[in-house]
C-alpha positions as CSV (number, residue, x, y, z in Angstrom):
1,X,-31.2,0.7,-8.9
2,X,-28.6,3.1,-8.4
3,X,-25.2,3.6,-6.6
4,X,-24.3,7.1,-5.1
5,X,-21.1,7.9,-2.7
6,X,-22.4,11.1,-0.3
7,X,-19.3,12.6,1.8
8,X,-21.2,16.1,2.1
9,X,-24.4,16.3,0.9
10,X,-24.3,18.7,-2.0
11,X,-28.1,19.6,-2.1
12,X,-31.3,18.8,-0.4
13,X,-32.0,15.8,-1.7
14,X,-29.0,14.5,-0.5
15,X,-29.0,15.6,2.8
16,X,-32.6,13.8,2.4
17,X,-31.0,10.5,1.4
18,X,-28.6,10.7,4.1
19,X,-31.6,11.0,6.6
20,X,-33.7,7.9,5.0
21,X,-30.0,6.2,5.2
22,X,-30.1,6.7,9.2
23,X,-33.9,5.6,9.2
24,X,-33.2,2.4,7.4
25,X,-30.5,1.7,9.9
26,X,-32.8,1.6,12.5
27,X,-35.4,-0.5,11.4
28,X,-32.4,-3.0,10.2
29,X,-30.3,-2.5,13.4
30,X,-32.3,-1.9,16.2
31,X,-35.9,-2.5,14.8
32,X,-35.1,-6.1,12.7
33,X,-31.8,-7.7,14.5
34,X,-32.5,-6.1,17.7
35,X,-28.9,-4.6,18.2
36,X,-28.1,-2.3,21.5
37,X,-27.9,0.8,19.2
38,X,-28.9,4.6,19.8
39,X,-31.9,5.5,17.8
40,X,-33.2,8.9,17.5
41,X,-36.2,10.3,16.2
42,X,-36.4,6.9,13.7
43,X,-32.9,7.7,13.1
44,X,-29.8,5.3,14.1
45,X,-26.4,7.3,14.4
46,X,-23.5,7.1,16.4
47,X,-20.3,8.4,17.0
48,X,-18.2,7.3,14.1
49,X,-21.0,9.0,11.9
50,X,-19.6,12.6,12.9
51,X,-16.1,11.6,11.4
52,X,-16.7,12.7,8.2
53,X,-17.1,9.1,6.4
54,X,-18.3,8.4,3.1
55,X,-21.8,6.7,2.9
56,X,-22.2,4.1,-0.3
57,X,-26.0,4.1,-1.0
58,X,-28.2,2.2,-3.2
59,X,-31.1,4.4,-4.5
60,X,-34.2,2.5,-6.2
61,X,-36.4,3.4,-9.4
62,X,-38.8,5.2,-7.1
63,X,-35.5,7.4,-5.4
64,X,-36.5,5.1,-2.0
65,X,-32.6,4.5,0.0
66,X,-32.4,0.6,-0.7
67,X,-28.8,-0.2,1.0
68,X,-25.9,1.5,2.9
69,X,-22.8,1.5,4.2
70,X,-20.3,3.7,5.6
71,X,-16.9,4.0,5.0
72,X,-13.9,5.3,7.2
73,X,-10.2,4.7,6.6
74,X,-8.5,2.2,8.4
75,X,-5.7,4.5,9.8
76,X,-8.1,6.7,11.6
77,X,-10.6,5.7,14.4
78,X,-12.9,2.8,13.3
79,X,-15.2,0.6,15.0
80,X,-13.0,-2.4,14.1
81,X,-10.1,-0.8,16.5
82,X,-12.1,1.0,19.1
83,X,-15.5,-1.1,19.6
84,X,-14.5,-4.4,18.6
85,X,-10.6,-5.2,19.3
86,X,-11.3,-8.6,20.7
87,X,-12.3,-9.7,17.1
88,X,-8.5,-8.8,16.0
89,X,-5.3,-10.9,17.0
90,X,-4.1,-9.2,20.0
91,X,-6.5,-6.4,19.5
92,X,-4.6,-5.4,16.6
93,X,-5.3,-4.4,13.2
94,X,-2.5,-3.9,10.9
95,X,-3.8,-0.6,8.7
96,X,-2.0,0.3,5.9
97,X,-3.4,3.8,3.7
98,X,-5.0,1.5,1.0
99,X,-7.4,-0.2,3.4
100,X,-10.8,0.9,4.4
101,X,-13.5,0.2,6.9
102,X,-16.8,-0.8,6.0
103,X,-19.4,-0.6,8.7
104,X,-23.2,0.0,9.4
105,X,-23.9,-2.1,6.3
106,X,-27.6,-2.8,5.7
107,X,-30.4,-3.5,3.1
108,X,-34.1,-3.6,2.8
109,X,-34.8,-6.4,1.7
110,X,-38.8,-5.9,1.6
111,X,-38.5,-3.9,-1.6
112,X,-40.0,-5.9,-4.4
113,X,-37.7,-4.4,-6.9
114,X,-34.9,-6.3,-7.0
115,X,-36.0,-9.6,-5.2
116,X,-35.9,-11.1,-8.5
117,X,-35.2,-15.4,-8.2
118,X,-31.9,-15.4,-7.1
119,X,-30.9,-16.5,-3.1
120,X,-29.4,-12.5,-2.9
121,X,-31.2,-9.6,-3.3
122,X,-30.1,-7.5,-5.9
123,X,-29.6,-4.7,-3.6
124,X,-27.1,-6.7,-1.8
125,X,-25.0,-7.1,-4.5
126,X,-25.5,-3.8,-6.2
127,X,-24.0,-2.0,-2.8
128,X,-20.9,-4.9,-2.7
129,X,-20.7,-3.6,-6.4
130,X,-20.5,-0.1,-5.4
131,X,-18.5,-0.1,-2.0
132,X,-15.5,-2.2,-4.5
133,X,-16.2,0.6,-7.2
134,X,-15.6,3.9,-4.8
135,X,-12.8,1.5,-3.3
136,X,-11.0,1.6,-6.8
137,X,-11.6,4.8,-7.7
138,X,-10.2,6.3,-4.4
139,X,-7.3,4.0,-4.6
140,X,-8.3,1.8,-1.4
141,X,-7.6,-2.5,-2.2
142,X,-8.6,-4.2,1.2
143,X,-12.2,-3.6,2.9
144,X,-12.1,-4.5,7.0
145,X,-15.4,-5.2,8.4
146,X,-16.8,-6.7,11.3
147,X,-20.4,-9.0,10.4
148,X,-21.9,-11.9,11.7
149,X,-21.6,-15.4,10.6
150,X,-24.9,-15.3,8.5
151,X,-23.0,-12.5,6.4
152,X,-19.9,-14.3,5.9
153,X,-21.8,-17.5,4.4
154,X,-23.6,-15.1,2.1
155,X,-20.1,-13.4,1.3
156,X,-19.0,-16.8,0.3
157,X,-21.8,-17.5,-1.9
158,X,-21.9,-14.8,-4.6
159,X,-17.9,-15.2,-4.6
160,X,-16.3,-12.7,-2.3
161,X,-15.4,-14.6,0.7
162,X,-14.1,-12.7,4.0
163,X,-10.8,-13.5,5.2
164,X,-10.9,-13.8,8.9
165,X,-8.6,-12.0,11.2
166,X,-9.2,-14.0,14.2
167,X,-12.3,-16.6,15.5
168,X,-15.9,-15.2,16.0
169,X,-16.4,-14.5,19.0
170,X,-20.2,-13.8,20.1
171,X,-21.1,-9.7,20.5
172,X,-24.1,-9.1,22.0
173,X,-27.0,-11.0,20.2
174,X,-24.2,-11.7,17.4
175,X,-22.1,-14.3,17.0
176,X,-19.1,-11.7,15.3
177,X,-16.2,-12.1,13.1
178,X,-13.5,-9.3,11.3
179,X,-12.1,-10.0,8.5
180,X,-10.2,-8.4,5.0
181,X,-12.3,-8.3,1.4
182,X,-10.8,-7.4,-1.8
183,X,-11.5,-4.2,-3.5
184,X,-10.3,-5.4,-7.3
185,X,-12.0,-5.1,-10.9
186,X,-12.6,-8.9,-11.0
187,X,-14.4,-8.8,-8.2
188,X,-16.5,-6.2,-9.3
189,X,-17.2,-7.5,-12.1
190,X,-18.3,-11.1,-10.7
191,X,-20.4,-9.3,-8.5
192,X,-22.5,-6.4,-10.4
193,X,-25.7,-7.0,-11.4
194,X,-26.4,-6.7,-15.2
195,X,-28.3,-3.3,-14.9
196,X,-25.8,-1.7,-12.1
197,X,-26.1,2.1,-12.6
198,X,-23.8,4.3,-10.9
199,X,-22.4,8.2,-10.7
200,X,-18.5,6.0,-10.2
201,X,-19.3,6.1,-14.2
202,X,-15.4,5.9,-14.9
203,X,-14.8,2.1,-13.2
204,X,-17.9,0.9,-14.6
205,X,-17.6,2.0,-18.1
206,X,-13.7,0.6,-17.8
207,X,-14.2,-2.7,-16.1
């Protein structure tokens, strides 16, 4: 399993990656956890999508889009500060240039690469591996995100617990909480799988 960051598809095939990315988000989002999302065509998109963002996938053996995630800077617009301000004391967030937002963050987990015998799927941790790896290489230390309280516990359990800005509160189906991660090298190293492969080549090869 691979890592890849895509800001502008270079090529084809990664303009073709981007579009498996939005068809996986659909049959996570809308298709598996029933979320009141706009899907297209198979594709799930919204607004935040044409902000130019940087997309973290995770690309299998057999090139299939296994995870994603996409990040935005925190001092810009982000779903965070515009969709979800209840989640933040006072509907605030306090942004600073080294923080990013991670959001739309999914994973098949129906692959059988990668299932392995472990409680997490490696794809799970290989994309927490890489979002912490572009994070360093781009100079970015804190991760904001908004997940649900199934997330969190499964944060907590490989070792990279969310720091909560303020109490869930339920969104939707989802019982909702934002908090702060840490984008350091001893994180990334608790967290990446043994075989973690990724074109971020300088942090791997130094952590």
């Amino acid at each position: 399993m691979q890592i890849l960051a895509i800001s502008h598809p270079r090529n084809i095939q990664e303009a073709q990656l981007l579009h498996r990315h939005h068809q996986l988000r659909a049959r996570v989002f809308s298709g598996r956890l029933g979320w009141d999302v706009s899907v297209v065509d198979g594709q799930e998109s919204d607004d935040f999508d044409a902000l130019l963002p940087t997309y973290i996938l995770a690309i299998s053996d057999a090139g299939d889009v296994t995870g994603c995630a996409r990040l935005l800077p925190a001092l810009g617009a982000t779903m965070v500060t515009s969709i979800f301000p209840s989640l933040l004391p006072n509907g605030r967030l306090n942004a600073h240039a080294a923080m990013i937002e991670s959001s739309r963050f999914c994973v098949d987990t129906t692959l059988e690469e990668g299932r392995g015998d472990g409680t997490v799927h490696e794809a799970t941790l290989t994309m927490f591996a890489g979002i912490i790896e572009w994070c360093m290489t781009n100079a970015y230390t804190e991760i904001v995100t908004v997940t649900d309280l199934r997330f969190e516990r499964i944060l907590a359990r490989v070792g990279w617990p969310l720091q909560r800005l303020a109490e869930p509160k339920k969104i939707g189906v989802t019982m909702a909480v934002a908090g702060i991660l840490p984008a350091n090298a001893d994180t990334f190293r608790r967290l990446r799988p043994t075989n973690h492969r990724s074109e971020l080549s300088t942090v791997s090869q130094a952590a």
